[in-house]
DOMIRO-832825 format. One record per residue (C-alpha): residue in one letter; chain; z, y, x. Coordinates in steps of 0.2 Angstrom, whole numbers, plus 5000, padded with zeros to 4 digits. Layout:
N
['A','A',[Z,Y,X]]
...
This chain:
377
['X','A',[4959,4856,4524]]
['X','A',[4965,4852,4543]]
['X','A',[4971,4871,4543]]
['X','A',[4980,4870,4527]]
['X','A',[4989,4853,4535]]
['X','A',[4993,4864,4550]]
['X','A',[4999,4880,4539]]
['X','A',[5011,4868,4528]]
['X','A',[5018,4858,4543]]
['X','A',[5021,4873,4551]]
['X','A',[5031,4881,4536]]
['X','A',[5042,4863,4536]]
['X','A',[5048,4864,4551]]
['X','A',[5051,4884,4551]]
['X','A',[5062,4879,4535]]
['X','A',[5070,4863,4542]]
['X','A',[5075,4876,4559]]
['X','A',[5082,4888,4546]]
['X','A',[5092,4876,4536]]
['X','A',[5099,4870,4551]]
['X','A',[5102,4887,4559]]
['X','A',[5114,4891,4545]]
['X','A',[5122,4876,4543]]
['X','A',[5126,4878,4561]]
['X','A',[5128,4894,4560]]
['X','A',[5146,4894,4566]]
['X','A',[5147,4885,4579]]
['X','A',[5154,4889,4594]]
['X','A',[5142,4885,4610]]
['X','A',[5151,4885,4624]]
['X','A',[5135,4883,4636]]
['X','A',[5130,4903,4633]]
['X','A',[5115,4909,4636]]
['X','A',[5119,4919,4650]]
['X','A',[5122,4903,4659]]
['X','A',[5129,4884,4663]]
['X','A',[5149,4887,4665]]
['X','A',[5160,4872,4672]]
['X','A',[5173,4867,4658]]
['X','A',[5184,4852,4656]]
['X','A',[5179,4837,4644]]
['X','A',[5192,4824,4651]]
['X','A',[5206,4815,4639]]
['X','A',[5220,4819,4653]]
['X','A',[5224,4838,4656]]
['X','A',[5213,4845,4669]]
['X','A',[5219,4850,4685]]
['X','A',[5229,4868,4688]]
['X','A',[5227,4879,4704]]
['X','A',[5246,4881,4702]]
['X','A',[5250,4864,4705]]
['X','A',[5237,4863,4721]]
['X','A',[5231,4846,4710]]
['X','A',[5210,4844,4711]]
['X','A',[5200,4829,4703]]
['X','A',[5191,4818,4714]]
['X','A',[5174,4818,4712]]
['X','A',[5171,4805,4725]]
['X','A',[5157,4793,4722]]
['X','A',[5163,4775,4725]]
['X','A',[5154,4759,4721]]
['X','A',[5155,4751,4702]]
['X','A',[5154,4731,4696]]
['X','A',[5154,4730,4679]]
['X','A',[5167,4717,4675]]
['X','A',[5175,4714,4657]]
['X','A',[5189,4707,4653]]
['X','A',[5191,4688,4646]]
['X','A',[5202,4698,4631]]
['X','A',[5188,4708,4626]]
['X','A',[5175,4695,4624]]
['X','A',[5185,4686,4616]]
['X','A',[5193,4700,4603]]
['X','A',[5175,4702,4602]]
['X','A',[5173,4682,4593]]
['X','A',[5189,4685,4583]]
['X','A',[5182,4701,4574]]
['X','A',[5163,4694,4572]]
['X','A',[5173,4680,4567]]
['X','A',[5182,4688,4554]]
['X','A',[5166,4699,4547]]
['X','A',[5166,4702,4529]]
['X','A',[5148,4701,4522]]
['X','A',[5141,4713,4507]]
['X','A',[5126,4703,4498]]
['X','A',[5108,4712,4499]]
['X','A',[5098,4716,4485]]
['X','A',[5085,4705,4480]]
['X','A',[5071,4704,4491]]
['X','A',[5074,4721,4496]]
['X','A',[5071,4715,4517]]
['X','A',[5075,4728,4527]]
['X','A',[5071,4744,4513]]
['X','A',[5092,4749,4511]]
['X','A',[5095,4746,4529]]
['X','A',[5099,4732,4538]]
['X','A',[5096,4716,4529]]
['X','A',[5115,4709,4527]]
['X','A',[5107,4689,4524]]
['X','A',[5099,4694,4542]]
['X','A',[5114,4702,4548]]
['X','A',[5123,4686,4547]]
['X','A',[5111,4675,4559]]
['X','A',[5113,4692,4574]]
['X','A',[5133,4689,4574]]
['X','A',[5131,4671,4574]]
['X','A',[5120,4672,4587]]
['X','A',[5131,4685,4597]]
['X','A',[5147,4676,4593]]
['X','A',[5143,4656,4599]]
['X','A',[5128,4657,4609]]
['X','A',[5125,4676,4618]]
['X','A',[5130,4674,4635]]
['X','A',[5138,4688,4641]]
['X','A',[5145,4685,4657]]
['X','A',[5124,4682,4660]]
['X','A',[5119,4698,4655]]
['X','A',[5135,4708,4665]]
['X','A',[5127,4696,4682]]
['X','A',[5109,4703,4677]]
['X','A',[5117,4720,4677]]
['X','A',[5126,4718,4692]]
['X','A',[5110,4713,4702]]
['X','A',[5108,4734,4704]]
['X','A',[5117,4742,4712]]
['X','A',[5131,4754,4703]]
['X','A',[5142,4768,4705]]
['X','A',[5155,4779,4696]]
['X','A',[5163,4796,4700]]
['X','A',[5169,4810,4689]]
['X','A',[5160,4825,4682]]
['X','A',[5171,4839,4674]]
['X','A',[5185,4823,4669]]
['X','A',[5171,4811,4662]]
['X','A',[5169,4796,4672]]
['X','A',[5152,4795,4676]]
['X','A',[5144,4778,4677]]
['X','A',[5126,4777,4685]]
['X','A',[5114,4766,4696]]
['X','A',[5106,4771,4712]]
['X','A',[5090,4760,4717]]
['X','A',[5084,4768,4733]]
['X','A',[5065,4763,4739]]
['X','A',[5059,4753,4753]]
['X','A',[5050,4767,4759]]
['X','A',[5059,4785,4755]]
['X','A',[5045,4793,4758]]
['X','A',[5037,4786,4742]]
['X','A',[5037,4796,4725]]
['X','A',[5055,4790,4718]]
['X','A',[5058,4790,4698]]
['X','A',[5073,4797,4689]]
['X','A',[5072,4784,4673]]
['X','A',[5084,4791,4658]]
['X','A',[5089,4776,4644]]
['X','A',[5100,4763,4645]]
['X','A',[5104,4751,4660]]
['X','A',[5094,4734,4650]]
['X','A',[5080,4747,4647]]
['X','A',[5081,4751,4668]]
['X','A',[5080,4733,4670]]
['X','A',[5064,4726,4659]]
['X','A',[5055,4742,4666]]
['X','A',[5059,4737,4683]]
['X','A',[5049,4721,4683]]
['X','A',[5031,4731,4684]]
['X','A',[5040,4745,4695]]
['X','A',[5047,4732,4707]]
['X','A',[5055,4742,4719]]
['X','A',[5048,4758,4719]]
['X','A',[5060,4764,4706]]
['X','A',[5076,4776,4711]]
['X','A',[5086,4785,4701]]
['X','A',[5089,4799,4713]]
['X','A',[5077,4814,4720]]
['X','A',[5079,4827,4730]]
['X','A',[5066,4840,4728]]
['X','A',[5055,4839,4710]]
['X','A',[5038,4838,4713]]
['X','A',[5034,4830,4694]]
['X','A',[5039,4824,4678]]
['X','A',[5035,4811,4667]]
['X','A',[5041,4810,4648]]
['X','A',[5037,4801,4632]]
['X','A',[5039,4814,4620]]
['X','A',[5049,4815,4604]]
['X','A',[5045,4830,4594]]
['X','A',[5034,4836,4578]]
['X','A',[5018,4826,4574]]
['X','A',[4999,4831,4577]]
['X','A',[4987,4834,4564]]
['X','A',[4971,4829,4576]]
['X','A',[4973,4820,4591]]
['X','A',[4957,4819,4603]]
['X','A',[4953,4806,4614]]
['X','A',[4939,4804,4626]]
['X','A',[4926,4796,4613]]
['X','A',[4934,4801,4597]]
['X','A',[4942,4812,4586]]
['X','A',[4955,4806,4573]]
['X','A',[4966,4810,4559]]
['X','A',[4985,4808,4562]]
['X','A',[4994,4802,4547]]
['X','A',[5003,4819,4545]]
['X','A',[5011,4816,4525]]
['X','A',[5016,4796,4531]]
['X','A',[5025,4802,4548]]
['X','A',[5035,4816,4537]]
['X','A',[5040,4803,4525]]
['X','A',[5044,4794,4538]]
['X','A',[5055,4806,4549]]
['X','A',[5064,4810,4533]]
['X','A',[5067,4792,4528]]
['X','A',[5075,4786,4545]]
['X','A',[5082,4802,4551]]
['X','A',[5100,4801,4542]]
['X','A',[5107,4793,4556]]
['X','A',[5104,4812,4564]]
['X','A',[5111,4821,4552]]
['X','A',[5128,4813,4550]]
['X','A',[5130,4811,4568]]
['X','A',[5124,4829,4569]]
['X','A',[5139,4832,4557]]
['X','A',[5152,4820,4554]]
['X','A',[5152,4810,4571]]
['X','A',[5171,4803,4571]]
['X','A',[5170,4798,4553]]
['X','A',[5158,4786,4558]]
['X','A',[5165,4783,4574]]
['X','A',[5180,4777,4564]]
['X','A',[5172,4762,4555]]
['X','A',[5163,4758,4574]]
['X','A',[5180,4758,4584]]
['X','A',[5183,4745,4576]]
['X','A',[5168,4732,4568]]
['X','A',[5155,4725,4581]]
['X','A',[5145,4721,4567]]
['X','A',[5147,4739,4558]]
['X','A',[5140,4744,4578]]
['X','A',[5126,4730,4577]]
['X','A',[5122,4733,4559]]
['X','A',[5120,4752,4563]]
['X','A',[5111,4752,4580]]
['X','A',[5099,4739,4579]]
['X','A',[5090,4743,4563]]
['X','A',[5082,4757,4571]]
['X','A',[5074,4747,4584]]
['X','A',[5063,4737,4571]]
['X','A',[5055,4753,4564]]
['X','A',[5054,4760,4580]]
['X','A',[5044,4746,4585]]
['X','A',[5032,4741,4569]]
['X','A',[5030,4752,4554]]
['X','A',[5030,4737,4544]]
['X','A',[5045,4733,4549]]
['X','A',[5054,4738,4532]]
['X','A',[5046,4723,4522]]
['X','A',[5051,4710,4534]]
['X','A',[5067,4698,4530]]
['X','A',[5070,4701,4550]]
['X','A',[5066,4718,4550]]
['X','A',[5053,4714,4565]]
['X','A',[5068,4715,4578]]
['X','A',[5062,4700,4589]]
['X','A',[5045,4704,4587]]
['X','A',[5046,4715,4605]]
['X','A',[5065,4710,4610]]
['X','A',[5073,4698,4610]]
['X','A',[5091,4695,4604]]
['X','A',[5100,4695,4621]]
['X','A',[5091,4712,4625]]
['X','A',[5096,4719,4608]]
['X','A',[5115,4713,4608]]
['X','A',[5116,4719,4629]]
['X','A',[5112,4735,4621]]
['X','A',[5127,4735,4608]]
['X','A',[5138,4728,4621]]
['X','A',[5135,4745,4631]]
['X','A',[5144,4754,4614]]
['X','A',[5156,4741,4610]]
['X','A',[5166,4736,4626]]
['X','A',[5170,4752,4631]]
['X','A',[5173,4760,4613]]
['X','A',[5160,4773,4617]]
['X','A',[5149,4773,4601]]
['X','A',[5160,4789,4595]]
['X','A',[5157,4800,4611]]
['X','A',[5139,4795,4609]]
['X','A',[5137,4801,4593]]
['X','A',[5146,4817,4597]]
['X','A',[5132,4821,4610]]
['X','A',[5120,4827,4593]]
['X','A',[5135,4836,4586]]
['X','A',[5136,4845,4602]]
['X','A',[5118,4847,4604]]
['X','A',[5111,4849,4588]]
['X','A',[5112,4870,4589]]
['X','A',[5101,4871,4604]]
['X','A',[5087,4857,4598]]
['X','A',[5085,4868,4582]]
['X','A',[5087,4884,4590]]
['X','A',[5073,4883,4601]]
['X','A',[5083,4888,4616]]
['X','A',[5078,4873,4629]]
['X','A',[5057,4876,4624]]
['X','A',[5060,4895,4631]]
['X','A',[5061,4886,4646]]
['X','A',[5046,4884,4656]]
['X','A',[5042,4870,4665]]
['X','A',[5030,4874,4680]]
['X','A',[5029,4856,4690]]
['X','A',[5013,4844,4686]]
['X','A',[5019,4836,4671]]
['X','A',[5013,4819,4662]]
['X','A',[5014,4814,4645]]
['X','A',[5013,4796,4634]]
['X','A',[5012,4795,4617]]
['X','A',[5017,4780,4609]]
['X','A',[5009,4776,4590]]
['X','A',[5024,4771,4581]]
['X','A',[5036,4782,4589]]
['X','A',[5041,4793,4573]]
['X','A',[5038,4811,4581]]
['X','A',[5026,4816,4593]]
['X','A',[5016,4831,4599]]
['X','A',[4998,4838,4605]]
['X','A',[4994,4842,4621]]
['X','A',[4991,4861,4613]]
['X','A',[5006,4863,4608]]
['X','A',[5017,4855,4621]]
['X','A',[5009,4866,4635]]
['X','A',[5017,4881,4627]]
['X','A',[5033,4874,4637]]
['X','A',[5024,4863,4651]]
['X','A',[5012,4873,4659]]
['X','A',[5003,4863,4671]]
['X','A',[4999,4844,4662]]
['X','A',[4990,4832,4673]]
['X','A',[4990,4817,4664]]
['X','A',[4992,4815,4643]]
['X','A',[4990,4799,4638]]
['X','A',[4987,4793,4620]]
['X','A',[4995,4772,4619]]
['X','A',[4987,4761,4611]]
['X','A',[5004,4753,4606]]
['X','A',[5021,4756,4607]]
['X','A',[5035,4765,4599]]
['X','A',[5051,4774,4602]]
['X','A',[5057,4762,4614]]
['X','A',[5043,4761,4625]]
['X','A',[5053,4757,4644]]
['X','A',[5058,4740,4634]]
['X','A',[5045,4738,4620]]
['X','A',[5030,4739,4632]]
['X','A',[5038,4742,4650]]
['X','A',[5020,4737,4660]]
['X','A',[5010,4749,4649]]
['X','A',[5024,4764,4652]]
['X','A',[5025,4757,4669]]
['X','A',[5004,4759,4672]]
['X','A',[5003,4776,4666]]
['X','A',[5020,4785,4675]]
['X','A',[5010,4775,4692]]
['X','A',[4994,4784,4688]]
['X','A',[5003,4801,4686]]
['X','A',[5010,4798,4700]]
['X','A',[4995,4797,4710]]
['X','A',[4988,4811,4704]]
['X','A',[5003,4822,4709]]
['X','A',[5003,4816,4726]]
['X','A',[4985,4820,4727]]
['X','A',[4987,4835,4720]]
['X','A',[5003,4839,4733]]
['X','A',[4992,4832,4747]]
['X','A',[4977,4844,4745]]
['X','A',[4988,4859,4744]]
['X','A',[4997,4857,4762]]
């Protein structure tokens, strides 16, 4: 039975690559595979040798600081929302509740303190420069000690923070020379997962319903990302609405038969609005959405698993996060995994979900990379 599981999600996902290779078919990649070439993906023309012009790539220091005009557009348009009624007692099953929609905006409109959250943000320090004519926004936390391991920490900057307290201030996000990586994976689910006592069955039929139930968002942005960007430009609640119902079911699998959709069940709502801020004061929602459009050919393509990775790796796998993977078949690509660690709770947004357990397990691969690195000199 387990090797007819294995044979049939094995044939689903060939078939899902192949629907997607044609659809895709067409597109032009402009990353060949002969190699990374520069290009230019600024809104101003790029600079011309004939002119002598060049663009500064300089890094200078950042304070994030938004104008009084914004916030307050921002309370004129949640003002001004127009509400759809939700079917009965149908919680959180079509999407984002619109009855619990109503209490968010509310919420961010008379009592979210933004000016709170940007002095919170600007405890850390920031920078900006320019990469190819996209301004570049990014934090730079150096150690006390450099000669500590640092850590590279992807996601967004109110993710960074909550997963700071348990790092305290070993965290950077800059490193020289990689002697390790540390991921949370998000690919195809296991049929058998084996820990050190047991061996158990992975709900293989429930995470496929799963992935195709609350995997549109990927396949419209993979798509048609400015015809949702249009509608996002310019509602915050449309923004809201669309980005935070994902992070109840990424959170709690039960989050679908709950009026609240179990959004403050791990967050709380200053976390989840900080995170929609990010999108909606700097109208960047579009270009963010554009990123899987852009993408989408090589994830389904294969052509980023061809790529070995040879450093001591670690991995976390979180329950509720909707894709996973086994140790087997993620050591086709990472060759040397150290540390592969099965959580007993969590989900897709594990730094802000469960920052102390995330935090735990990156320390204890750590330490076993350093050992590791120490023996060999």
């Amino acid at each position: 039975m387990v090797a007819f599981l294995v044979f049939l999600s094995i044939i689903g996902i060939l078939f899902v690559k192949f629907l997607y290779s044609l659809i895709f078919k067409g597109y032009n990649d402009q990353r060949a595979s002969k190699g990374y070439k520069a290009s230019w993906y600024g809104k101003d023309p790029p600079p011309t040798l004939n002119d002598g012009s060049q663009d500064d790539v300089s890094i200078h220091p950042f304070k994030i600081d938004i104008p009084s005009e914004v916030i307050e557009d921002l309370k004129n348009r949640l003002q001004r929302t127009r509400f759809e009624e939700p079917v009965e007692d149908s919680k959180f099953h079509y999407g984002f509740n619109p009855k619990y929609l109503k209490t968010v905006l509310e919420y961010w409109r008379s009592q979210y303190d933004w000016r709170k959250q940007e002095a919170e943000l600007n405890r850390f320090p920031q920078f900006k420069t320019r990469i190819e004519g996209i301004n570049v926004h990014f934090l730079h936390i150096k150690p006390p000690l450099l000669q500590e391991s640092t850590v590279l920490m992807p996601g967004s900057a109110k993710s960074f923070k909550t997963l700071r307290g348990p790092f305290g201030d070993k965290i950077s996000f800059f490193f020289k020379v990689v002697i390790g990586v540390h991921i949370f994976p998000l690919s195809w689910p296991d049929i058998i997962h084996q820990g050190k006592k047991e061996i158990y069955s992975f709900p293989l039929k429930k995470k496929i319903g799963m992935l195709l139930e609350e995997g549109g968002y990927f396949h419209i942005q993979a798509t048609k990302p400015d015809t949702l960007g249009c509608g996002m430009a310019d509602s915050p609640a449309g923004v809201a609405a669309y980005l935070l119902e994902k992070f109840g079911i990424s959170t709690d699998s039960q989050a679908l038969n709950l009026d609240n959709g179990a959004l403050t069940k791990k967050f709380t709502l200053d976390e989840l609005l900080t995170n929609v801020m990010m999108y909606w004061v700097n109208n960047n929602f579009t270009a963010a959405a554009r990123f899987y459009k852009e993408n989408v050919r090589n994830v389904f393509s294969g052509r980023n698993e061809k790529a070995p990775v040879t450093v001591p790796s670690g991995v976390a796998v979180f329950p509720n996060e909707v894709l996973m993977v086994p140790k087997t078949m993620m050591s086709q690509q990472m060759k040397n995994i150290v540390s592969y660690s099965i959580m007993p709770r969590g989900g897709h947004f594990a730094a802000l979900e469960e920052p102390q357990l995330l935090a735990d397990d990156i320390f204890k691969f750590v330490a076993i990379v350093e050992r590791k690195d120490n023996s060999s000199q």
